[in-house]
C-alpha positions in Angstrom: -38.0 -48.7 -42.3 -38.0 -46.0 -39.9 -35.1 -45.6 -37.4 -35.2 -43.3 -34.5 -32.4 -42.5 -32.0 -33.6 -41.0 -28.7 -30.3 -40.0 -26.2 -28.2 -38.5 -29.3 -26.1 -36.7 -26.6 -25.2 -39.9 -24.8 -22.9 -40.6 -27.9 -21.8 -37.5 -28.3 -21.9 -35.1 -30.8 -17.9 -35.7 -32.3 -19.3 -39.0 -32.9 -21.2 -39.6 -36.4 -24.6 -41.3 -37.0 -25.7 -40.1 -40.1 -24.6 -43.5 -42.1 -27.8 -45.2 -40.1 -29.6 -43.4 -43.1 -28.5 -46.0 -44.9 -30.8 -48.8 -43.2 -33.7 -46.3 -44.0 -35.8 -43.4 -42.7 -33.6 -41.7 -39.8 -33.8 -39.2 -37.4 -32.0 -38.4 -34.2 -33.1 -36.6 -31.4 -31.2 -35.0 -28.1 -32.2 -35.9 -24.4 -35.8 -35.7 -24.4 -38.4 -36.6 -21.7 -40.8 -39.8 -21.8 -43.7 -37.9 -22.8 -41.5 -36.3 -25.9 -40.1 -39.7 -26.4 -43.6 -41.2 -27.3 -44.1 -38.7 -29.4 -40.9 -39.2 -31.6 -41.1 -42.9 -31.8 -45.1 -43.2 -32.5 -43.8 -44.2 -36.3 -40.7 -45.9 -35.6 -40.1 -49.3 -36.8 -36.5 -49.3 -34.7 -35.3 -47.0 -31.9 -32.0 -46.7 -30.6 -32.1 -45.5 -27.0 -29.9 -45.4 -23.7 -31.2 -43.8 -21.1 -34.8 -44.0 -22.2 -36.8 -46.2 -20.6 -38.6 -48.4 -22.8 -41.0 -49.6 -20.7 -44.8 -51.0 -21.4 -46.0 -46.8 -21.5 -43.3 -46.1 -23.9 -43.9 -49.0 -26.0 -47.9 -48.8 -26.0 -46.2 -45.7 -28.1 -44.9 -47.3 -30.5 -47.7 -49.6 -32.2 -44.9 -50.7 -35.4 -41.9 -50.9 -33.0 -40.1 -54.1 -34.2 -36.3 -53.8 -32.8 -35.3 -51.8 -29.9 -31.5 -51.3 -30.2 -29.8 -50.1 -26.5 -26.3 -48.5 -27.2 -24.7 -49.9 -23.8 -24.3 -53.9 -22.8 -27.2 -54.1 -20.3 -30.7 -54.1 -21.2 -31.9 -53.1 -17.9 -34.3 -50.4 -19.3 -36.4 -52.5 -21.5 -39.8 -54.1 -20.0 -38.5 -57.9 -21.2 -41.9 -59.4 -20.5 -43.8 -56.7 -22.2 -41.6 -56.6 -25.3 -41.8 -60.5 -25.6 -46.1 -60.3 -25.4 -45.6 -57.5 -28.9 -42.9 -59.8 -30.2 -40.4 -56.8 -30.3 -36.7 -57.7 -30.2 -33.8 -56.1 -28.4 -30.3 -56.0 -28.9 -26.9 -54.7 -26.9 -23.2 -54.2 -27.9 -21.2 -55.8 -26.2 -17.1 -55.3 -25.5 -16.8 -52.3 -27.3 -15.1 -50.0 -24.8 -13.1 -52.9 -23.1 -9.9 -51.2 -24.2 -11.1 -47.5 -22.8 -11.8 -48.7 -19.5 -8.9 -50.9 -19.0 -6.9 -48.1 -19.8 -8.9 -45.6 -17.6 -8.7 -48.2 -14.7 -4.8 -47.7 -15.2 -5.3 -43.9 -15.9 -7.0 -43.7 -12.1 -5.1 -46.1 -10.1 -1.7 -44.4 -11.1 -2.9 -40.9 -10.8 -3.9 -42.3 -7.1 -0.8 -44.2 -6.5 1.9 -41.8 -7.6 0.2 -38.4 -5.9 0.6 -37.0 -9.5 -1.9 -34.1 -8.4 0.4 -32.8 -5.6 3.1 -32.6 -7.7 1.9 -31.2 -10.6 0.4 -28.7 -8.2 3.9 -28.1 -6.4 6.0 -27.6 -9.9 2.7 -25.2 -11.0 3.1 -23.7 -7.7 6.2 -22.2 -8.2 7.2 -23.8 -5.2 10.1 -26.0 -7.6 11.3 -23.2 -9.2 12.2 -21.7 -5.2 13.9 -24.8 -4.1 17.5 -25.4 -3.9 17.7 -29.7 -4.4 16.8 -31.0 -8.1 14.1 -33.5 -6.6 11.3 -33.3 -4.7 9.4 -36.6 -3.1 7.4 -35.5 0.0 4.6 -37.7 -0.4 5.7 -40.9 -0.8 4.3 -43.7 -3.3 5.5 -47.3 -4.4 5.7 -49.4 -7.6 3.6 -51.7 -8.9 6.3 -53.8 -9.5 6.1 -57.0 -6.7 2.7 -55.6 -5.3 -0.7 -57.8 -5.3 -3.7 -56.5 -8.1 -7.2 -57.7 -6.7 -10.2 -57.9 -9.4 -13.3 -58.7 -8.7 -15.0 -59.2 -11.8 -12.6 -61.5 -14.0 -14.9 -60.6 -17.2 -13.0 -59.3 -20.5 -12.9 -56.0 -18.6 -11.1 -57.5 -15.7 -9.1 -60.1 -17.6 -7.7 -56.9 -19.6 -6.7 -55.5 -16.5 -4.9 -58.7 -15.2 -2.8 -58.2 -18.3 -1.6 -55.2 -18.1 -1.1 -55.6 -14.0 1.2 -58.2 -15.3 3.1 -56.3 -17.1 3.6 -54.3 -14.8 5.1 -57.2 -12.7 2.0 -57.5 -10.4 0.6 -60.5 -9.0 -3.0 -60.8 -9.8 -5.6 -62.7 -7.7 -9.3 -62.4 -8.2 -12.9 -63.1 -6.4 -15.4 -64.7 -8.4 -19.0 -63.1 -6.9 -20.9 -65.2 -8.7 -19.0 -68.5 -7.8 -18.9 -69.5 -11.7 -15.7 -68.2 -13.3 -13.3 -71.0 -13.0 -10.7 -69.7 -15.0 -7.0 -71.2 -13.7 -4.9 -68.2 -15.6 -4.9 -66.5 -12.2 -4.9 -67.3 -8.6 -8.7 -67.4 -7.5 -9.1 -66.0 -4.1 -12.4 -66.1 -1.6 -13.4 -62.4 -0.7 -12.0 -62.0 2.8 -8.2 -63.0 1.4 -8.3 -60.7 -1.5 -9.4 -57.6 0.6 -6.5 -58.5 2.9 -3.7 -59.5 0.3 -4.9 -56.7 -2.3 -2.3 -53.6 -2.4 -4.3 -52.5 -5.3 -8.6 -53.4 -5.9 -10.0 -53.1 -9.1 -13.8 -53.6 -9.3 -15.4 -54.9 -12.7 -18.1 -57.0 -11.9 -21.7 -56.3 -12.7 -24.6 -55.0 -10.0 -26.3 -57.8 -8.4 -27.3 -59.3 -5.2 -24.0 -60.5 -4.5 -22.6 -57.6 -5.3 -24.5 -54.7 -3.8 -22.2 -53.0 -1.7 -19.6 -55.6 -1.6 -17.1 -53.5 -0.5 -18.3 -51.9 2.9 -17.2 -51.3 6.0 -16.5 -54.7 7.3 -14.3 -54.9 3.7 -12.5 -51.7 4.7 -11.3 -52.6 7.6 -9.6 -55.8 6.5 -7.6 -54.1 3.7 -4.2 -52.9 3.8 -3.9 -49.2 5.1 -1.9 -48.6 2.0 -4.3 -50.4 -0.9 -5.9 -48.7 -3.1 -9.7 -49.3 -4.5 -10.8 -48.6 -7.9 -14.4 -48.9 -9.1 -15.5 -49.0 -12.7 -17.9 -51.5 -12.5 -21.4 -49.8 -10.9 -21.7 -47.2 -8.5 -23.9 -49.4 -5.7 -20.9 -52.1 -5.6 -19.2 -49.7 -2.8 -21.0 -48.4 0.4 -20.0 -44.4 -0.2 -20.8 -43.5 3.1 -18.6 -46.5 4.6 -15.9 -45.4 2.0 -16.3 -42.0 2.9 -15.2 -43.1 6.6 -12.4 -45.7 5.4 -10.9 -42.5 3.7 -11.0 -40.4 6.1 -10.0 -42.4 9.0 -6.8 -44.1 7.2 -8.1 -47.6 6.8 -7.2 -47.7 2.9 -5.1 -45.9 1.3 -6.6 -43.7 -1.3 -9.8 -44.8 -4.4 -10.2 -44.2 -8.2 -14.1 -44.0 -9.3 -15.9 -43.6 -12.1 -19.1 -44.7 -11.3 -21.6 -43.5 -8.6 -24.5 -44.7 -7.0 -26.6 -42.0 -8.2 -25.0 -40.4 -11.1 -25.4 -37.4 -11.8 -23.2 -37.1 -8.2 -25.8 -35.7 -5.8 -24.4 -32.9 -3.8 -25.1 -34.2 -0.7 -22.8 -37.4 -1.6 -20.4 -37.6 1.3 -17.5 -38.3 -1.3 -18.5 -34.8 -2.4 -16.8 -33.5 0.8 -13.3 -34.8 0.0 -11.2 -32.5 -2.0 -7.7 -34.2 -1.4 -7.3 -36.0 -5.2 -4.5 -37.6 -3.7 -6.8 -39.6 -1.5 -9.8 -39.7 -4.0 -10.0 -38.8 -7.7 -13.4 -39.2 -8.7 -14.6 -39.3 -13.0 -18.0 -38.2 -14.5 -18.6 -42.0 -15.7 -16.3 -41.4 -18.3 -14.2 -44.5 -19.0 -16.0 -46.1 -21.4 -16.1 -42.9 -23.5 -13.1 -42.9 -25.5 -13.4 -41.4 -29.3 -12.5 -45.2 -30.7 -15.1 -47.0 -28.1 -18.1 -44.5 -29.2 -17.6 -45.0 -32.5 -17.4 -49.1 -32.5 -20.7 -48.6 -30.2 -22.4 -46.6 -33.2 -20.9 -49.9 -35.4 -22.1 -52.4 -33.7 -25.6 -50.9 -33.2 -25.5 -50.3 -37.0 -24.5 -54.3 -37.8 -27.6 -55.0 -35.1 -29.9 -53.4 -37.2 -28.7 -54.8 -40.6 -28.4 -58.7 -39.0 -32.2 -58.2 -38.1 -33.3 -56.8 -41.2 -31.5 -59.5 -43.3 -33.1 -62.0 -40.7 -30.0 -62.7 -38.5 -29.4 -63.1 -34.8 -26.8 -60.6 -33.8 -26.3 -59.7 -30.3 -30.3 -60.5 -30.0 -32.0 -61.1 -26.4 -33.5 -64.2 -26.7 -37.3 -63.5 -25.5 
């Protein structure tokens, strides 16, 4: 069997893949462009891809393809229809950097809340050193401790969050998009009373129609002028430019992101303009990147591959 991963940079190059030579023929190949990509995967038998897009070009390609294998949860680069005509399956991994992101929400929403730029700028600075007083608390921030968490997005993602919220003696409420999660371990809330009650908004929800740009203008203006909004769920979920203005005019209090709506961030972003990482700390779509989360996503693709050649259904699309 021959096994080729396209993307290898995606994963990183800390991260190992050489045990998928285990399964069989294998080769790995850096970012490469679609016409490269047909190329590489003429032979294959299985391709591991991210970014690629595996559409009915790419696949017309790849005339033995039998099992595409996409190293992230959505499959939203695969031609379903096409693949189900050639009888090729496709599987994701699922929950594998649950733990990295809930800890990056935290790592954002603090690094927001507390002003820890400013001051690790002002000790840096010098300006500590010259003072006379042992403390220094010009910008001021308040616990977690009694204050209202808002998710949107109550998946394990958010439901990791609510945890740890908890535990930090928040109350959590959340906003079912989707109108299916019934879950009575917290407070379900409709849209309008979370963006008003919400002293801190996590998003975690996937892109859809009910989602696009959920949090715009209208949203803005009925939050707190303290809260603070934290997005690592999809880039499209937030109006940037309406953001841009809620910052910038005071109507929230400060944002955490990961995600964009065009990633990389195009210069012309208007988030791009604000350099105050006390108001807006921005990551390069990084929270699901953590050394422990890479390497169960390598796992999991390699337990894929094994389940389909010993005739299981693991983590399969069902076409």
């Amino acid at each position: 069997m021959k096994i080729v991963m396209l993307d290898r940079n995606s994963i990183g190059f800390d991260i190992d893949v050489d045990f998928f030579a285990n399964l069989g023929e294998f080769e790995h190949h850096n970012t490469t462009d679609a016409e490269t990509s047909k190329r590489l995967i003429k032979d294959a038998e299985v391709v591991i891809f991210n970014k690629t897009k595996m559409n009915e070009e790419m696949l017309q390609a790849a005339p033995n393809v039998k099992l595409l294998c996409v190293t992230a949860t959505g499959f939203d680069n695969i031609d379903l229809e096409y693949a189900k005509k050639r009888g090729i399956a496709a599987c994701n991994i699922k929950d594998y950097s649950t733990p990295a992101v809930v800890q990056h929400t935290f790592a954002l929403a603090l690094s927001v809340l507390e002003k820890l730029n400013y001051y690790d700028d002002y000790v840096k600075s010098g300006a500590y050193s010259n003072q006379l007083g042992f403390s220094h608390f010009e910008k001021t921030y308040f616990e977690l401790q009694g204050k209202t968490w808002g998710i949107i997005g109550l998946g394990n993602i958010g439901k990791g969050v609510a945890k740890v919220a908890e535990a930090f003696g928040c109350k959590v409420i959340f906003y079912s998009a989707s109108g299916s999660n019934s879950t009575t371990d917290y407070e379900r809330v409709d849209f309008d009373t979370l963006c008003r009650e919400s002293d801190i908004l996590s998003l975690h929800c996937p892109l859809s129609d009910k989602t696009r740009e959920i949090m715009n203008m209208d949203a803005f203006r009925k939050m707190k002028k303290t809260a603070i909004l934290i997005n690592v769920a999809r880039g499209p979920v937030i109006n940037e430019n309406d953001l841009y203005t809620a910052l910038t005019e005071g109507l929230i209090g400060g944002a955490g992101l990961d995600v964009l709506s065009k990633e990389p961030m195009e210069k012309t972003n208007p988030l791009a303009q604000i350099k105050d990482s006390d108001k807006l700390i921005i990551t390069p779509h990084m929270a699901w990147a953590s050394v422990e989360a890479r390497t169960r996503c390598m796992e999991e693709v390699y337990k894929n591959i094994e389940a389909f050649v010993n005739g299981e259904i693991r983590n399969r699309l069902d076409l």
